[in-house]
TIZA-991096 format. One line per field, with one value per residue (C-alpha): residue in three letters; x, y, z negated. Coordinates in steps of 0.001 Angstrom, whole numbers, plus 500000, padded with zeros to 6 digits. Layout:
BEGIN
res ALA|...
px X|...
py Y|...
pz Z|...
END
This chain:
BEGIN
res UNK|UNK|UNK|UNK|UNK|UNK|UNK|UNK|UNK|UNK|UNK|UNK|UNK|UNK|UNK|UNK|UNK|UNK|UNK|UNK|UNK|UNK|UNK|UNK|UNK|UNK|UNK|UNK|UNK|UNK|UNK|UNK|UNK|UNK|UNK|UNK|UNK|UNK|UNK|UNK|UNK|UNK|UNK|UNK|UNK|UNK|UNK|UNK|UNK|UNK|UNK|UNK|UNK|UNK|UNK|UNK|UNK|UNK|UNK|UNK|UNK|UNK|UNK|UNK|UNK|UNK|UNK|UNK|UNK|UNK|UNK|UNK|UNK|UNK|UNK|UNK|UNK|UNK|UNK|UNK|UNK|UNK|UNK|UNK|UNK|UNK|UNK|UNK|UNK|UNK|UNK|UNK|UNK|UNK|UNK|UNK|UNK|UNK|UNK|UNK|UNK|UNK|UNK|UNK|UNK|UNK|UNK|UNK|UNK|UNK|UNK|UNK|UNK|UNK|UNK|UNK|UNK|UNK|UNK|UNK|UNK|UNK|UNK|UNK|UNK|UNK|UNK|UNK|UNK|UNK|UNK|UNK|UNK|UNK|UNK|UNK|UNK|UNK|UNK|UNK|UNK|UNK|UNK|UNK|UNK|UNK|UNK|UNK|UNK|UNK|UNK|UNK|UNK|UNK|UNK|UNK|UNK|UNK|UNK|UNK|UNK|UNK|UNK|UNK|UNK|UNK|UNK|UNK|UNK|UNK|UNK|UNK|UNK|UNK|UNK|UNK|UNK|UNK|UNK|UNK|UNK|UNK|UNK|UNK|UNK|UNK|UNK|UNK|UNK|UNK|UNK|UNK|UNK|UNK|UNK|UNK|UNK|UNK|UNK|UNK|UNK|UNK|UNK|UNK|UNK|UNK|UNK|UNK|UNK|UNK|UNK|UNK|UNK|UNK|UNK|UNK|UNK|UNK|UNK|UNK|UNK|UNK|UNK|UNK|UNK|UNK|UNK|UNK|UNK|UNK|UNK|UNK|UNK|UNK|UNK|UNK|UNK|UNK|UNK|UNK|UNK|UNK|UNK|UNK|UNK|UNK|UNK|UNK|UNK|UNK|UNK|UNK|UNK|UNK|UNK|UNK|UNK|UNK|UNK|UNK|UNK|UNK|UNK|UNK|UNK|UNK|UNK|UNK|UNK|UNK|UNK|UNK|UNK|UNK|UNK|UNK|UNK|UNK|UNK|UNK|UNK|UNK|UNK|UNK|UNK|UNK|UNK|UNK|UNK|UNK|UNK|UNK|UNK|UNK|UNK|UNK|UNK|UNK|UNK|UNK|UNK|UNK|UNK|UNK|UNK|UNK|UNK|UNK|UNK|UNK|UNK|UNK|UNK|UNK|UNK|UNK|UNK|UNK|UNK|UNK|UNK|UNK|UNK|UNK|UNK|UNK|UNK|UNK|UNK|UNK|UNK|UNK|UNK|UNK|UNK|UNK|UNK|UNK|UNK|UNK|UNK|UNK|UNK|UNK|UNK|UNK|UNK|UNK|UNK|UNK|UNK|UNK|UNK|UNK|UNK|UNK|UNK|UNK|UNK|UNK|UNK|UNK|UNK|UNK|UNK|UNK|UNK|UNK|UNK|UNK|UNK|UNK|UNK|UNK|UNK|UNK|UNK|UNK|UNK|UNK|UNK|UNK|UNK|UNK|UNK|UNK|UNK|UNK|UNK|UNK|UNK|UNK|UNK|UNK|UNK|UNK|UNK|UNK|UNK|UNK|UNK|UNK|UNK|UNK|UNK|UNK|UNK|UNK|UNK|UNK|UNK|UNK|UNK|UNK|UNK|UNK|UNK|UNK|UNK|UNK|UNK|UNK|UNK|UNK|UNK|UNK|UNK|UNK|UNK|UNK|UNK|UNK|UNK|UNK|UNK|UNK|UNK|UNK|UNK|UNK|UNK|UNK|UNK|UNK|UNK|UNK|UNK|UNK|UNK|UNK|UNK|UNK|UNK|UNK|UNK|UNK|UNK|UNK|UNK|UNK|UNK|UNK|UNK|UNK|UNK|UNK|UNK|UNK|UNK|UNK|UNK|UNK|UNK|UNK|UNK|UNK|UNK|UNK|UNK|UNK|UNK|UNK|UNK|UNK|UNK|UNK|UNK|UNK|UNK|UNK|UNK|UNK|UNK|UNK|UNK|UNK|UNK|UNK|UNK|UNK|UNK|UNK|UNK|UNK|UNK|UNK|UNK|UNK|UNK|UNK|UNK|UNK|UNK|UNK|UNK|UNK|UNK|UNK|UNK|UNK|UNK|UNK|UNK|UNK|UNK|UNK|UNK|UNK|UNK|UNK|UNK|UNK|UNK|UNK|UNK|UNK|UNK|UNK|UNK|UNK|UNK|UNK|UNK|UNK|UNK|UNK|UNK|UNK|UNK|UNK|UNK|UNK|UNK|UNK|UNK|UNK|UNK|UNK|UNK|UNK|UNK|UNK|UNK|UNK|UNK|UNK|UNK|UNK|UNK|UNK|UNK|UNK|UNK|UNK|UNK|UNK|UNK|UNK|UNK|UNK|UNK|UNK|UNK|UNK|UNK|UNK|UNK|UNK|UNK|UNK|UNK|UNK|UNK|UNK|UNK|UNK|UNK|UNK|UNK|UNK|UNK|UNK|UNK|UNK|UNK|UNK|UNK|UNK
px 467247|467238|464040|462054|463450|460455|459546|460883|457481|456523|458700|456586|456084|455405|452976|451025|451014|449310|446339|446018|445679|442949|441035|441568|443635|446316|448357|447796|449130|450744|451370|453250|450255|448028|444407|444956|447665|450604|453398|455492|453273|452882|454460|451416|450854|454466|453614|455459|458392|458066|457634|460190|463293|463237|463009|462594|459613|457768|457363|454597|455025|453078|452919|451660|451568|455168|457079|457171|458466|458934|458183|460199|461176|464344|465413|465430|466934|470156|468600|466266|468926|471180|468385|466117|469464|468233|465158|463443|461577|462739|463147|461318|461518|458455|459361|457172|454421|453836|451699|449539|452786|453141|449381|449159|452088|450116|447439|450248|451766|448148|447549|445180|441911|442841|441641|443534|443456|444306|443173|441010|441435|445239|444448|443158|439697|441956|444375|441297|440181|443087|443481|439748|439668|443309|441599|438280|440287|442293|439380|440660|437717|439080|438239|439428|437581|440348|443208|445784|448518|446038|446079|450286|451398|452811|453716|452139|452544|449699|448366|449544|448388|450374|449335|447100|448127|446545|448539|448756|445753|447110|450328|448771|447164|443590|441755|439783|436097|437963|439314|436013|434158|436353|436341|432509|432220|434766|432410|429432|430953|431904|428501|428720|427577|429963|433383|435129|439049|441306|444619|446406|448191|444731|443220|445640|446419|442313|441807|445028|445899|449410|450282|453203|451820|453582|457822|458692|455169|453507|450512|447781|444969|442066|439026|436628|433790|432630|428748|427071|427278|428613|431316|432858|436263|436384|439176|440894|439480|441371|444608|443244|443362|440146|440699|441367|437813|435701|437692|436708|432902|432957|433296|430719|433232|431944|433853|433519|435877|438467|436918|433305|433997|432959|429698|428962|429584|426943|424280|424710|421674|421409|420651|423708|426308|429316|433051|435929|439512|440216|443482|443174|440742|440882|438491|437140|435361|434051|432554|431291|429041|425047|423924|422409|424779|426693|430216|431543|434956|437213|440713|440314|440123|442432|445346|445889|444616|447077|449877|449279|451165|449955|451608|452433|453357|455777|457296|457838|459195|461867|462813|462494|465239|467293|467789|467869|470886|472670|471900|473442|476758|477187|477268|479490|482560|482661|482359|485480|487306|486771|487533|490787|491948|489958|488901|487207|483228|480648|478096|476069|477646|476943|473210|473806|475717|473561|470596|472040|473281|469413|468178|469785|468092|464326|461071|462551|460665|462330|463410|461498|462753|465579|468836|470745|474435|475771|479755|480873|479389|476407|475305|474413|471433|469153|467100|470109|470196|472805|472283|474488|474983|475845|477314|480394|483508|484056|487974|490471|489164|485579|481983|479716|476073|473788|470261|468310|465549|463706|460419|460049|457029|457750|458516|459471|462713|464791|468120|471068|474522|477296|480874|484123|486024|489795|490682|487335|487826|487392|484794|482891|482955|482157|479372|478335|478867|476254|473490|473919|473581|469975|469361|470116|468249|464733|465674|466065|462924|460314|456843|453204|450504|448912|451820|451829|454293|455647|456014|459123|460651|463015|464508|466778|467561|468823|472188|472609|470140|473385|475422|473387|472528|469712|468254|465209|463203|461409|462976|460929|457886|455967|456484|453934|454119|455308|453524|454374|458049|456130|453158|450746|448823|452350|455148|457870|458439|458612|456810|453807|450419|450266|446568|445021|445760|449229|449329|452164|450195|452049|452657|453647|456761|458991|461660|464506|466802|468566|471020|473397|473717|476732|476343|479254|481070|479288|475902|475250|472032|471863|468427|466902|463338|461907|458921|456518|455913|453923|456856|454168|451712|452268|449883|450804|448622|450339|453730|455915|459313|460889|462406|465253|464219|467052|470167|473372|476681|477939|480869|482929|485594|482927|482746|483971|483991|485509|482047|479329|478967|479394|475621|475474|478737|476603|473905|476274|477650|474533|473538|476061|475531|472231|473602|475703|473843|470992|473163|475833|473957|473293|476827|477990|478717|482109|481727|480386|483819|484414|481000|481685|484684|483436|480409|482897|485513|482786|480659|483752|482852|483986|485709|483931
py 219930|218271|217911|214708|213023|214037|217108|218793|218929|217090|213826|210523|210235|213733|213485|210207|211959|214813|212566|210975|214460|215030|212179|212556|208904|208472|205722|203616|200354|199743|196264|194418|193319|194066|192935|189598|189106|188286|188038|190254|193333|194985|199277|200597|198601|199013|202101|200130|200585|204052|205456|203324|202793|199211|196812|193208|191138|191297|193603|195763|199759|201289|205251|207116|210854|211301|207929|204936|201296|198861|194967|192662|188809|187272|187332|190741|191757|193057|194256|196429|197827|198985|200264|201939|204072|207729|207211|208024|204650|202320|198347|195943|192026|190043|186634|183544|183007|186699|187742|190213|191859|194858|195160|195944|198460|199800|200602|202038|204176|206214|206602|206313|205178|207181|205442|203558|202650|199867|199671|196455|196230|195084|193060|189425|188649|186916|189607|192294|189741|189828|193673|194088|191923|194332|197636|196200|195665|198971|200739|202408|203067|201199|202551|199696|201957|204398|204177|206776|206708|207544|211356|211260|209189|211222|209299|206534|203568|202630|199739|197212|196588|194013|191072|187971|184718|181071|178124|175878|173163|170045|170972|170509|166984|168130|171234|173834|172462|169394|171478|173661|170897|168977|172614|172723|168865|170084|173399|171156|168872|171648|172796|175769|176302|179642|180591|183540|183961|186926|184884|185287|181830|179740|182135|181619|177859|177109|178998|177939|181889|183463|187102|189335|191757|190379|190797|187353|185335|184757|185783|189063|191187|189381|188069|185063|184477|180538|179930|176789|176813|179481|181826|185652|186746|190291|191384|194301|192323|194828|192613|189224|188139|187643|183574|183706|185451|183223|179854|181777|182439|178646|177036|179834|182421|185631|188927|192409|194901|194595|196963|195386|192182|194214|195067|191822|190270|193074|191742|188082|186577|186325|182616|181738|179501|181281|179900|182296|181397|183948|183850|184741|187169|190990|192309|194279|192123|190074|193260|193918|190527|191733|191833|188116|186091|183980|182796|179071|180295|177304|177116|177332|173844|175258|175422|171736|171061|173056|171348|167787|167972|165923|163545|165865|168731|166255|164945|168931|169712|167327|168354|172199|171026|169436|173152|174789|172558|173439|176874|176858|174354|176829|179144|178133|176935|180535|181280|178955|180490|184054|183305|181435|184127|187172|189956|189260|189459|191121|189923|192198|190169|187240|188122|189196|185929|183516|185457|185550|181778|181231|183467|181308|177957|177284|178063|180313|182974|185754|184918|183034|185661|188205|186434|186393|186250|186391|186636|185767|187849|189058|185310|185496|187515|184857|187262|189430|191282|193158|196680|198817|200887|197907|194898|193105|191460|188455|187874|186448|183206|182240|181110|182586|181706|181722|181391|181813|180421|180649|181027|178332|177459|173973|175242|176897|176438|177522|176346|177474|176283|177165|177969|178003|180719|180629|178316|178386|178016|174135|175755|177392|173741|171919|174262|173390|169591|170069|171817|168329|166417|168210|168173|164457|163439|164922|163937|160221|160264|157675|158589|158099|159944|162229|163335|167207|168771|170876|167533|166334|169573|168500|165676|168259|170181|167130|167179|170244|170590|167738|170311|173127|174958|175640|178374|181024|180113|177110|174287|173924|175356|174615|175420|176149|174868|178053|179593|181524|180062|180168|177735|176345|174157|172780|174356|172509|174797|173612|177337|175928|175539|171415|171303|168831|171506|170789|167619|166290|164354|162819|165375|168234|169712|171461|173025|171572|174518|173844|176638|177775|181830|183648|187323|189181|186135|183818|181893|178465|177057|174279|173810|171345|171125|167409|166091|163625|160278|157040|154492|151556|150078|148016|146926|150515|152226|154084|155559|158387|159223|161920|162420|164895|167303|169841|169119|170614|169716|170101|172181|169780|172170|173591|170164|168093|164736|162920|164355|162735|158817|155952|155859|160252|159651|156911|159834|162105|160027|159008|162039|163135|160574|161486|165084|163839|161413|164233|166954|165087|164636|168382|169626|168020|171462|171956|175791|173691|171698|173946|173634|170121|169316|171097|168905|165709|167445|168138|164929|162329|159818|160143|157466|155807
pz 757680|761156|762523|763594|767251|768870|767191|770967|772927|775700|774519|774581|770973|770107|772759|771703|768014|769610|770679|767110|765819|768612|767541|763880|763668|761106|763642|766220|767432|771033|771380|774568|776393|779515|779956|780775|777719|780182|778833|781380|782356|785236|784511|784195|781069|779571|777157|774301|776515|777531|774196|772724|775094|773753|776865|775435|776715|773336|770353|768580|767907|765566|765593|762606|762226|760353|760963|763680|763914|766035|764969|767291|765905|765687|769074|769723|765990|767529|770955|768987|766180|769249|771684|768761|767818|767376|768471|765339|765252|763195|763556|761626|761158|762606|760589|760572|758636|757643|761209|759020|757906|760968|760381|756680|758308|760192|757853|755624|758352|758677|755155|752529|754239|757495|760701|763124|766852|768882|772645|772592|776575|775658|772512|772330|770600|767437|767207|766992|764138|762323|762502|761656|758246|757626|757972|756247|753370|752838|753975|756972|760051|763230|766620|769936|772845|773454|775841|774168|776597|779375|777937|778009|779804|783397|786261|784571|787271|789147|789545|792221|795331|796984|798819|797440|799444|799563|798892|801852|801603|800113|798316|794436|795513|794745|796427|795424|794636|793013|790712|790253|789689|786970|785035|785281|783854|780911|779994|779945|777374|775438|775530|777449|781462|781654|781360|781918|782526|782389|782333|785498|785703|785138|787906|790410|790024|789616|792883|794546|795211|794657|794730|792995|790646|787662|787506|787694|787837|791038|789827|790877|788803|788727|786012|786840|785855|786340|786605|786899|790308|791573|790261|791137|791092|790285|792451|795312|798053|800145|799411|800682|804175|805526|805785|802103|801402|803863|802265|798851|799558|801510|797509|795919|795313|795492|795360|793187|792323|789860|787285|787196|785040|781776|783493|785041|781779|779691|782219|781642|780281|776700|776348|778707|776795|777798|776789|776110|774993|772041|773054|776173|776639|775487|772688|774957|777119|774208|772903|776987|775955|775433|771831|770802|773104|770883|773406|772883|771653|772738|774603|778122|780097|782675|780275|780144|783358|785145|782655|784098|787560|789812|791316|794410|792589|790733|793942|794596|791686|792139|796127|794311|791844|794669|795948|792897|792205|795211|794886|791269|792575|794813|792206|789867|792164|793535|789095|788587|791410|790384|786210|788214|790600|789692|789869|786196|786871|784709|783043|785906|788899|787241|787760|791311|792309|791198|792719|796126|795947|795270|797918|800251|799759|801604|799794|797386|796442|793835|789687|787337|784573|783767|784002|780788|781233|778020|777155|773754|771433|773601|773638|770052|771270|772669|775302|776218|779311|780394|782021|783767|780536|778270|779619|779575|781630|780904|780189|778564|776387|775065|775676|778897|778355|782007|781539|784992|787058|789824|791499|794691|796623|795238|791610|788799|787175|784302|783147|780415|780927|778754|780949|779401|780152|779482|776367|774226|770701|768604|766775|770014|771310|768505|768481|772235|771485|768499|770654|774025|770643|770221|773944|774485|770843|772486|775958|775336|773075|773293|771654|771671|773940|772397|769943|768783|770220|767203|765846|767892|767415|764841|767091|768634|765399|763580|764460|763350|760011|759527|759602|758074|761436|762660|765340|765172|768277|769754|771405|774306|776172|778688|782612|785753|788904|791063|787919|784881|783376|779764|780218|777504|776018|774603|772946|771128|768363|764209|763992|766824|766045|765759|766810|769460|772334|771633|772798|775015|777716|781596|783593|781595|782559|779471|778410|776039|774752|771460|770394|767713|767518|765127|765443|766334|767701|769960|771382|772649|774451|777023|778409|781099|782167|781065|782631|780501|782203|780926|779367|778516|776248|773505|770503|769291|772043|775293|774906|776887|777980|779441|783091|783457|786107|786237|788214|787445|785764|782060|781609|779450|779057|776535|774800|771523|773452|770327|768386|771065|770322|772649|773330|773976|776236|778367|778842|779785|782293|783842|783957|785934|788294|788934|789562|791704|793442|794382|795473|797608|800663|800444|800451|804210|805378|806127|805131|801899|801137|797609|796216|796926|795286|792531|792300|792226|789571|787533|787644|786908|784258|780715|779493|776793
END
């Protein structure tokens, strides 16, 4: 009989396994998360990834004594199968509506009334709920205060230690103490005088600080803790400029070390009314609270204050989209020449071209997220990445899916486009003409204030529910200003929680991404960013409309133009003109004269 994958010594799992046997635990749960819940982690928090080999952005591994699986959802199904091959773990289906499913696994994987561990610095107050009422009720002893890969884990990243910046004064269109005192006026209504924050994106866009301690998210390592008048941010003062920390202690900020927030928080006085968002902060620092103190559990204020742009970071968004567009027009003419004339790219240089056509344009600042450049049958894997192990060339005829973005000191952006390569199949372009049908349905969409946004999710899906499609993720989410690419309070998703946080108010800039995914064969997503704007008031109360931010051709080659009606053909068109309009003026260059052409070729009108 062959024995276990990690019954060698010294491999990751055989290692964690040791430490459950050291504590007496039956299994333990790793989940993809850090102490502030990001959703990309800095390395030193990646242990789901170490012990597991699989490198998606989300999924839960649970380790028991004999077996191990992985719980990923739909859009890592086929990512997971491949990378979890001989690993000895095996891959289970997160799906909707069951989220106490890997739980109750977990319980099983330790056996009958064996105790379990999750770290509770890494898990949020409602997930600790959820796994306490699990292990309550199959009687297993839960212990949250242990840190299991700190025992195993060697070479274990450290934590970093780059840079904290300060956003020039003006550029958001309020300052600093504005934005203090609105989020003290909100806690008092909510009848609390406190709050304390451990997500990155609030901390950094309440304090107008940027730093790069997150892959992909401008963001640093920080809590917060808000008084009523004065506040501290717990923090390596070490990586702020002195400027910074005078402008900081000038609005009542004071600084302590990043590892104090649990203490600061034991000592808070007991009858202090002190909000937490459960989603957002660790168990952990709940449990830090002294015994009596009853916390205002509530969604953080900052979430949907930081999703209403203001009118200047609007206006910035827009210039960032300018050069975004030029970067990415740039981009694809030197794409159409090299599908043209060769040599065939890979799905690899696709990554490094459009990076370095970015890199090129003012303000920009590094990749809003892994680029996923997806050929044919690897676009049926909606958050495929390619690595220099597995990857493709793209050849010969079909579909190449390109979803990138980047980080600018004006913005954030984040775009799919679909490129024909070759002579794509009727069926891949009816299947492209079906997902703009989605995208223009929910772009062109007129609706209340105040509308959930789950509730306009099946806008986009219509066409094709009509033809008995439909897709496993969201259709939009929401997007910072040079922030995190996945923003809250909103999130157009039929799966989203439709409560009053979710909803769509001016100034929110999201995501529209409608897709259709056959395994083996091909994917399709086109995506724009849409920003919500006031459209007028009628007996019916106020309404809103949507603003197309992003600015970059259609590939029509990928298109059914016979399938889009008169009134879809008109949007396309204008669209286009707006494109073209935009990006013109910024293509004058004579070194420019192919990026330009291409912009004309590929912005004619349709004929209706």
């Amino acid at each position: 009989m062959r024995p276990p994958p990690d019954a060698k010594a010294g491999t990751p799992l055989a290692r964690l396994r040791a430490q459950l046997r050291t504590h007496g635990l039956g299994a333990c749960m790793v989940p993809s998360a850090d102490p502030h819940l990001s959703e990309y982690l800095p390395g030193h928090w990646q242990g789901r990834r170490w012990l597991s080999g699989f490198d998606g952005s989300a999924g839960t591994l649970l380790v028991g004594l004999e077996q191990a699986e992985l719980w990923v959802d739909s859009r890592y199904w086929e990512q997971a199968e491949r990378q979890l091959e001989s690993s000895g773990i095996a891959m289970r289906r997160a799906l909707p509506g069951e989220p106490g499913a890997a739980l109750e696994s977990l319980c099983r994987l330790a056996g009958p009334q064996a105790p379990v561990a999750a770290d509770g610095d890494v898990l949020s107050v409602a997930a600790l709920r959820q796994l306490q009422a699990v292990c309550e009720a199959g009687g297993h002893p839960l212990r949250t205060d242990l840190d299991l890969l700190a025992g195993v884990w060697e070479g274990r990243p450290a934590l970093p230690a780059e840079p904290i910046a300060a956003l020039p004064a003006g550029v958001q269109g309020h300052e600093r103490a504005d934005r203090l005192a609105l989020l003290r006026a909100r806690l008092q209504a909510l009848g609390a005088d406190g709050h304390f924050i451990s997500s990155l994106d609030d901390i950094a866009w309440l304090l107008g600080l940027r730093g790069s301690d997150v892959p992909y998210n401008p963001v640093f390592l920080a809590h917060l803790l808000i008084g009523p008048e004065d506040a501290t941010l717990f923090v390596d003062a070490a990586r702020m400029p002195a400027d910074v920390q005078q402008s900081l202690r000038a609005d009542g900020i004071a600084l302590a070390p990043y590892g104090d927030a649990k203490r600061a928080l034991g000592a808070i006085a007991p009858g202090s009314r002190l909000l937490i968002d459960p989603r957002r902060v660790t168990a952990s620092h709940l449990q830090a609270l002294p015994p009596g103190l009853e916390p205002v559990l509530a969604t953080s204020p900052c979430v949907l204050m930081k999703s209403r742009k203001s009118a200047e970071e609007a206006a910035a968004i827009r210039h960032t989209m300018v050069q975004d567009g030029l970067a990415l027009v740039e981009f694809f003419a030197g794409l159409e020449q090299q599908l043209q004339h060769g040599p065939a790219p890979t799905e690899l240089d696709i990554d490094a071209a459009i990076t370095a056509a970015r890199v090129r344009r003012p303000g920009f600042k590094g990749a809003s997220f892994a680029t996923i450049a997806a050929f044919n049958a690897n676009g049926a894997m909606p958050h495929y990445v390619a690595t220099a192990a597995a990857h493709a060339r793209i050849e010969g005829d079909g579909l190449l899916l390109i979803d990138s973005g980047g980080q600018y000191e004006g913005g954030t952006t984040d775009i799919t486009r679909m490129v024909a390569v070759g002579t794509p199949s009727h069926a891949q372009r009816r299947d492209c003409t079906l997902v703009l049908k989605g995208l223009i349905a929910l772009s062109t969409l007129q609706f209340p204030q105040g509308t959930r946004a789950p509730m306009i999710d099946a806008v986009a899906r219509a066409p094709l529910w009509r033809e008995g499609i439909d897709y496993g993720h969201g259709t939009g989410h929401g997007v910072g200003w040079f922030l995190n690419v996945h923003e809250g309070p909103q999130s157009i998703s039929v799966r989203g929680d439709a409560g009053e946080d979710s909803a769509l108010q001016p100034g929110m800039v999201t995501s529209v991404e409608p897709g259709i995914y056959r395994p083996g064969r091909w994917g399709v997503r086109i995506e724009n960013l849409l920003l919500a704007c006031p459209a007028g008031e009628s007996a019916f109360g106020q309404f809103l409309a949507f603003e197309t931010l992003t600015l970059c051709p259609i590939d029509l080659d990928c298109l059914c133009l016979d399938l889009l009606t008169p009134e879809e053909l008109r949007w396309l068109n204008r669209y286009h003109a707006t494109v073209r309009e935009a990006l013109l003026p910024g293509l004058a260059e004579p070194a420019q004269a192919g990026a330009r052409q291409w912009l004309l070729d590929r912005t004619q009108p349709v004929l209706l």
